[in-house]
N, C-alpha and C positions, 0 to 999 in steps of 0.2 A: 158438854160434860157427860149427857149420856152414853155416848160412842166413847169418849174418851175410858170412862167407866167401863164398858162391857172390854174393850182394848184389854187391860190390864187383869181385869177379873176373869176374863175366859178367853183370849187369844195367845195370850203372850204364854207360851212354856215357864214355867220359875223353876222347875226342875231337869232344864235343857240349857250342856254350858255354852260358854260364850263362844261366835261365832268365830271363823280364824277371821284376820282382818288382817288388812296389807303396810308395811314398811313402805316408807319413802319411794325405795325403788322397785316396787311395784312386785318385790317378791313374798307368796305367802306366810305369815305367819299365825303361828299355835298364839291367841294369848293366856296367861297364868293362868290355872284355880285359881279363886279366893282362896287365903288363909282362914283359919279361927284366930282367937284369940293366945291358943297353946300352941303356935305358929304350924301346925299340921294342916296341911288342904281340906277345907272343910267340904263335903257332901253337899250336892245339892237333892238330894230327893230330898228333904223337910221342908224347901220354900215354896212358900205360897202367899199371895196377894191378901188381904182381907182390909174391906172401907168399913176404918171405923169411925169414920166422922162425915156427914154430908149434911150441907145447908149453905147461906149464905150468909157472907159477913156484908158490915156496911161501907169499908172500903179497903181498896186495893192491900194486901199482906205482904207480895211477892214481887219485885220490882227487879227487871235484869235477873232474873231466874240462871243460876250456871251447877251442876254440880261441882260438891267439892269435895276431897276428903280429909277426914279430920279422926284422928287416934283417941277420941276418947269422949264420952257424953259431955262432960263437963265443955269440949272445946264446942260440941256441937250447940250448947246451950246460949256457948259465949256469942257463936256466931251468929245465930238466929235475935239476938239481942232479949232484952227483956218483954217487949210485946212478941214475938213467935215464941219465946223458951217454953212456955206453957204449953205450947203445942207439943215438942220434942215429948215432954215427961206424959202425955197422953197417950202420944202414940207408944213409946216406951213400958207406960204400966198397962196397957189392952193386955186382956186375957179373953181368948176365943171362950164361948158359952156351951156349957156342955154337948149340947146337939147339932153345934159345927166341928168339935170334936171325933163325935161317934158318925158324921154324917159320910 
């Protein structure tokens, strides 16, 4: 978890876009921006990592792990079911503290 941790928190660029990655037959491709929500390409210089939670539970939460995507909290809440949705609304109301703010 510690490597995994440092990975995300200080290796990985979050304001560097996505890589090209290759089509089927092996020719390069550009992939999209992300959209916002007002369907304009949204910026990446504002993202950045931040753990707001670290410890351990007493058993397994995460089982066949896949990303997915999903158009709305409500879907993401559904998916996570009612033991992870509390997590969703955690990470959702974080508010960084003033002096990672000004830091």
């Amino acid at each position: 978890m510690k490597h995994y941790t440092r990975l995300l928190e200080h290796r990985v660029d979050w304001t560097q876009s996505a890589a090209k990655g290759s089509d089927e037959e092996g020719d390069e491709e550009e992939r999209p921006a992300p959209e916002a929500a007002d369907g304009k390409t949204a910026g990446l210089a504002g993202n950045r990592c931040d753990l707001i939670w670290k410890g351990a539970i007493s058993e397994h939460a995460f089982h066949n792990f896949k990303s997915k995507n999903v158009p709305t909290d409500n879907a993401a809440k559904e998916l996570l079911g009612t033991k992870l949705g509390p997590w969703w609304d955690t990470a959702k109301n974080w508010k960084p503290t003033d002096e990672e703010l000004y830091a």
